[in-house]
C-alpha positions as CSV (number, residue, x, y, z in Angstrom):
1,X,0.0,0.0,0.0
2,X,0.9,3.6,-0.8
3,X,0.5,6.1,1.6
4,X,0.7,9.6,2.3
5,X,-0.2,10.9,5.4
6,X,-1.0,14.5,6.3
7,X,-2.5,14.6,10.1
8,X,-4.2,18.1,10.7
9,X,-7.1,19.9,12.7
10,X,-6.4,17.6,16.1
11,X,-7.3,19.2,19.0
12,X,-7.0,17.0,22.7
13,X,-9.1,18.5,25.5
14,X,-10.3,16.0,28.2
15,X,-14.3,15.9,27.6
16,X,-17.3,16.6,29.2
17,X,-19.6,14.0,30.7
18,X,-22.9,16.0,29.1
19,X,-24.2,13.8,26.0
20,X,-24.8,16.8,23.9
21,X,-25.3,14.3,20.7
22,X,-26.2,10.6,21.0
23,X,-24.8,7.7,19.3
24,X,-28.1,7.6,16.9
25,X,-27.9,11.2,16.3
26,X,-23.9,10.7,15.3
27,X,-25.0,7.9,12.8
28,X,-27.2,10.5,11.1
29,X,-24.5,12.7,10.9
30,X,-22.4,10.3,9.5
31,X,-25.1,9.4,7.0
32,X,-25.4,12.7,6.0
33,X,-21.9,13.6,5.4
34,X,-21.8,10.5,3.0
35,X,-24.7,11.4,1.0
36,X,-23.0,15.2,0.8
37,X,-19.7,14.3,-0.3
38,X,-21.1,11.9,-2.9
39,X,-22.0,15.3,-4.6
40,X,-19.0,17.3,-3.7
41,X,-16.0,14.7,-4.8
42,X,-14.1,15.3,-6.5
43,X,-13.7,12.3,-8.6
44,X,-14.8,8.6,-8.9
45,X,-11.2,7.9,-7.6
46,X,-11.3,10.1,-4.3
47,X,-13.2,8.4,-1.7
48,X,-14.4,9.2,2.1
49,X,-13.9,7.7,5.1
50,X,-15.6,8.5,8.4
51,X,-14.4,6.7,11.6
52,X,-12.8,4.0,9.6
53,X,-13.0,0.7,11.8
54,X,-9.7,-0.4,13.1
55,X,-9.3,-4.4,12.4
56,X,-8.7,-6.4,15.3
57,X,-9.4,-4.8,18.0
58,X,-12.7,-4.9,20.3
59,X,-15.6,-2.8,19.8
60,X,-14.1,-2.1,16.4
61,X,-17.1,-0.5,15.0
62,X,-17.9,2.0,18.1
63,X,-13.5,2.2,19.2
64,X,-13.8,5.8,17.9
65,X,-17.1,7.0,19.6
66,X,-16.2,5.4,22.4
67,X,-12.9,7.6,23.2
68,X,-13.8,10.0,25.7
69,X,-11.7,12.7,24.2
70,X,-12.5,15.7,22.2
71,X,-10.7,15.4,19.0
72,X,-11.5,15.9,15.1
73,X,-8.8,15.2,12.0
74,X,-8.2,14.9,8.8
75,X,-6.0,12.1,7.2
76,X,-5.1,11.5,3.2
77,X,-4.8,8.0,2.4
78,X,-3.9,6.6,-1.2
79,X,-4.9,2.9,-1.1
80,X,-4.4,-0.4,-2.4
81,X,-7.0,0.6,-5.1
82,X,-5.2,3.3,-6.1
83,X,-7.9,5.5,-5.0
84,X,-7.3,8.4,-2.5
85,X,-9.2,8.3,1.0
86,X,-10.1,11.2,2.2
87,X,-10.2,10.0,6.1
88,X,-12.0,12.0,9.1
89,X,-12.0,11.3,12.7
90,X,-14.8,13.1,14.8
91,X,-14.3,11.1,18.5
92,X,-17.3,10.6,20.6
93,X,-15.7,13.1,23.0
94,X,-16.2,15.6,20.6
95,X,-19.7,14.9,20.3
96,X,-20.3,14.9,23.7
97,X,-18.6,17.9,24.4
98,X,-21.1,20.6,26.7
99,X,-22.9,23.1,24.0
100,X,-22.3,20.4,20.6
101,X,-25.3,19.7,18.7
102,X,-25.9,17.3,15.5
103,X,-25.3,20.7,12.8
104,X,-22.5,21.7,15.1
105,X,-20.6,18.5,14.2
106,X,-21.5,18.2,10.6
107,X,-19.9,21.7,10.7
108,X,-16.6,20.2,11.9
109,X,-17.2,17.1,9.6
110,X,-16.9,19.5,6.9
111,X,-14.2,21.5,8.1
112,X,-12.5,18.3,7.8
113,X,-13.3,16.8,4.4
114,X,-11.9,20.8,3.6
115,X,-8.8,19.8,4.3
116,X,-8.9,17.5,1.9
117,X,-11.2,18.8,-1.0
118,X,-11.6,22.5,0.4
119,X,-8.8,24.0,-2.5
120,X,-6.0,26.7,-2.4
121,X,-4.9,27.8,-0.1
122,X,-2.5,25.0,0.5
123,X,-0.7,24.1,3.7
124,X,3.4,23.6,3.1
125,X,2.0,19.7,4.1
126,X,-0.8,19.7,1.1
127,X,-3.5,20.1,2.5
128,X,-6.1,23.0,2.4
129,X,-5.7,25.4,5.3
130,X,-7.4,26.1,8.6
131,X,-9.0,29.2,6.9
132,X,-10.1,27.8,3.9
133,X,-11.4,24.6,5.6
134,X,-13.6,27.2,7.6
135,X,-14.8,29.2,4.7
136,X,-15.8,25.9,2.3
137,X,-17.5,24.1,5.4
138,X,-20.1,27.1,5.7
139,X,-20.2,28.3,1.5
140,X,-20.5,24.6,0.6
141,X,-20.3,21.6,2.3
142,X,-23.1,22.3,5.2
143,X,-25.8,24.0,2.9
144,X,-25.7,20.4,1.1
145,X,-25.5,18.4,4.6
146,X,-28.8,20.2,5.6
147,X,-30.4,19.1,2.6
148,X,-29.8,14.9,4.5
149,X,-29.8,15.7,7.5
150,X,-33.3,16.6,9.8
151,X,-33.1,19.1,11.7
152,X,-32.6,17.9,15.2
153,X,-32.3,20.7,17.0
154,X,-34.9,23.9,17.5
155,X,-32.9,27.3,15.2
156,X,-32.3,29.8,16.7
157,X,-32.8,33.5,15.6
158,X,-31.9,37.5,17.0
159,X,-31.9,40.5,15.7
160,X,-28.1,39.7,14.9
161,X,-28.4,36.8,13.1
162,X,-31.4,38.0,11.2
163,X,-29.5,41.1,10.1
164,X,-26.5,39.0,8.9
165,X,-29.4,36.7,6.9
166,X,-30.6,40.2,6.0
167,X,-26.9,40.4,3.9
168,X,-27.4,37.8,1.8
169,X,-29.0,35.8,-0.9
170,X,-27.4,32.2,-1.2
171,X,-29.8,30.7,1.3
172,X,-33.4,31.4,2.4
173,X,-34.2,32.2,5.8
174,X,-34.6,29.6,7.3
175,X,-31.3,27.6,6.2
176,X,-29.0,30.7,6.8
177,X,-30.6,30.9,10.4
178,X,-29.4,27.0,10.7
179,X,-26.1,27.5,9.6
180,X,-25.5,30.7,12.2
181,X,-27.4,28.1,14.9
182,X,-24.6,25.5,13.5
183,X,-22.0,27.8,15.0
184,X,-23.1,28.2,18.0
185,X,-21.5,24.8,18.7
186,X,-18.1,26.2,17.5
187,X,-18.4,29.2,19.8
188,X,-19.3,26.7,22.3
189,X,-15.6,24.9,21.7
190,X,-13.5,28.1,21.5
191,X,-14.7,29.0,25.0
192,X,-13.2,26.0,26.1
193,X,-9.9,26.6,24.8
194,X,-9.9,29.8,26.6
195,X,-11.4,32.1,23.7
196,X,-14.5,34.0,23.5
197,X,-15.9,34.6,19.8
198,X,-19.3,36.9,18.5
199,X,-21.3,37.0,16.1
200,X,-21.5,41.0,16.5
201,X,-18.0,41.1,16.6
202,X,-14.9,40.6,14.0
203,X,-11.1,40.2,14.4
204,X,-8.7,43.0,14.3
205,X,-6.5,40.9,13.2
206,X,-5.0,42.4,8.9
207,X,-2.6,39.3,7.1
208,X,0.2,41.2,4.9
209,X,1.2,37.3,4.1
210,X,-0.4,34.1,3.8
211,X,0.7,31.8,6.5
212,X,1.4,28.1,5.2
213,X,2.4,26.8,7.7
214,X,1.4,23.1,8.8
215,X,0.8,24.0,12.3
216,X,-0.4,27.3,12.1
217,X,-4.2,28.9,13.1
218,X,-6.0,32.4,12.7
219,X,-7.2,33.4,15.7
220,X,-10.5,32.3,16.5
221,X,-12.3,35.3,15.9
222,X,-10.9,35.2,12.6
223,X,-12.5,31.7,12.4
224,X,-15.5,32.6,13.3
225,X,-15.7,35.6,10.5
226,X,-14.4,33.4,8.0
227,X,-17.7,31.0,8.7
228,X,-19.6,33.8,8.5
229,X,-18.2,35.2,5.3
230,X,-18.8,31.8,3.8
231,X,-22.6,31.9,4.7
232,X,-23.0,35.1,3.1
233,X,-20.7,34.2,-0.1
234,X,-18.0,37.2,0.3
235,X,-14.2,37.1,-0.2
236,X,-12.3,35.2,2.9
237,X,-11.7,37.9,5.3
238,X,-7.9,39.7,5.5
239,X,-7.4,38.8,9.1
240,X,-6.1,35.4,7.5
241,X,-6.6,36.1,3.5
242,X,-3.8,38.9,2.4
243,X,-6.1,41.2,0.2
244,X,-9.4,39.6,1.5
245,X,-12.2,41.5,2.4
246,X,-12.2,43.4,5.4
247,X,-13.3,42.2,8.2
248,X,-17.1,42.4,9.5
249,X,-18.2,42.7,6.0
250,X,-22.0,43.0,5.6
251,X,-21.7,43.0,9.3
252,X,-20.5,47.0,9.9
């Protein structure tokens, strides 16, 4: 077997005990992410993989909802087939993680298939950047996961997120109001690395250079507005994106 191996997006943080998603409500996200990517591969030849089963051990099937950790990467995989694998681990802590919700983790599903379908930029590893991960999960992968996937949580809506839906003309009302609800599971997971992030808000942060770096991260403000810029179909924002829109577009 031939294999290249980019690891990216991990995060460790010891999880909460709070089943915010359930094992059935995992398996739909799974499902959904399947039927999404079936119209966003690439090719015949590049292939998805969510939670592959590792042979041999116990519990094969469940070993990666059962780890209690909060954790999501991406891995690239050229197989026996000559086919690449687009791999993606979303642990069972992660799911369970205090404030995550079924569209939440479809959000980082997609993040993760970015890495490995979401374009240029490029990381100095391969793979798509942190940035543009962000800005192709919310601009195209989610608005096609919604379309499989129920919604199994109640949207939410303010005057802030109905004048950011207000701003654009991609999505109808109701579907940008799900993906701003989606990222209310991501602004859950900053604040437990420390980090507050707003929708009413944008970075301050202005990139003169575009960091490739493998290991490298806008600031998660920045991460938040580059979400948000996908939803309303805008340039990436310049807090990561050298001659990007400014930041808080459409949001000012």
């Amino acid at each position: 077997m031939k294999n290249f191996i980019l690891l990216v997006a991990i995060v460790f943080l010891a999880s909460s005990s709070f089943a915010s998603v359930t094992r059935d409500e995992f398996l739909q996200v799974k499902e959904a992410l399947y039927q999404a990517y079936s119209e966003l591969a690439p090719s015949q030849n590049e292939v998805l993989k969510i939670n592959l089963p590792i042979p041999g051990i116990p519990n094969a099937d469940t070993y990666w909802w059962d780890i209690d950790m909060v954790h999501a990467s991406y891995v690239k995989v050229e197989n026996d087939q000559n086919q690449i694998e687009h791999r993606i681990y979303l642990m069972g802590g992660f799911a369970r993680l205090s404030g995550m919700t079924p569209d939440g983790l479809a959000l980082t599903g997609c993040h993760e298939i970015g890495h490995g379908i979401g374009g240029e930029p490029f990381k100095s590893s391969g793979s798509t950047t942190e940035g543009q991960s962000d800005y192709f999960a919310t601009k195209v992968c989610l608005p096609i996961v919604f379309k499989y996937l129920n919604e199994l949580r109640e949207i939410n809506s303010n005057p802030t997120y109905e004048s950011i839906c207000s701003n654009q003309i991609m999505h109808n009302s109701n579907t940008c109001l799900r993906l701003l609800t989606a990222m209310e599971a991501d602004q859950a997971f900053f604040k437990t690395t420390g980090d507050e992030v707003y929708f009413d808000h944008f970075s301050n942060e202005v990139a003169t250079e575009l960091n490739t770096d493998a290991s490298y991260y806008p600031d998660s403000q920045c991460r938040f507005d580059t979400m948000i810029h996908g939803i309303l179909n805008i340039e990436r924002p310049i807090c990561w994106y050298p001659g990007g829109a400014a930041n808080g577009t459409m949001r000012q």
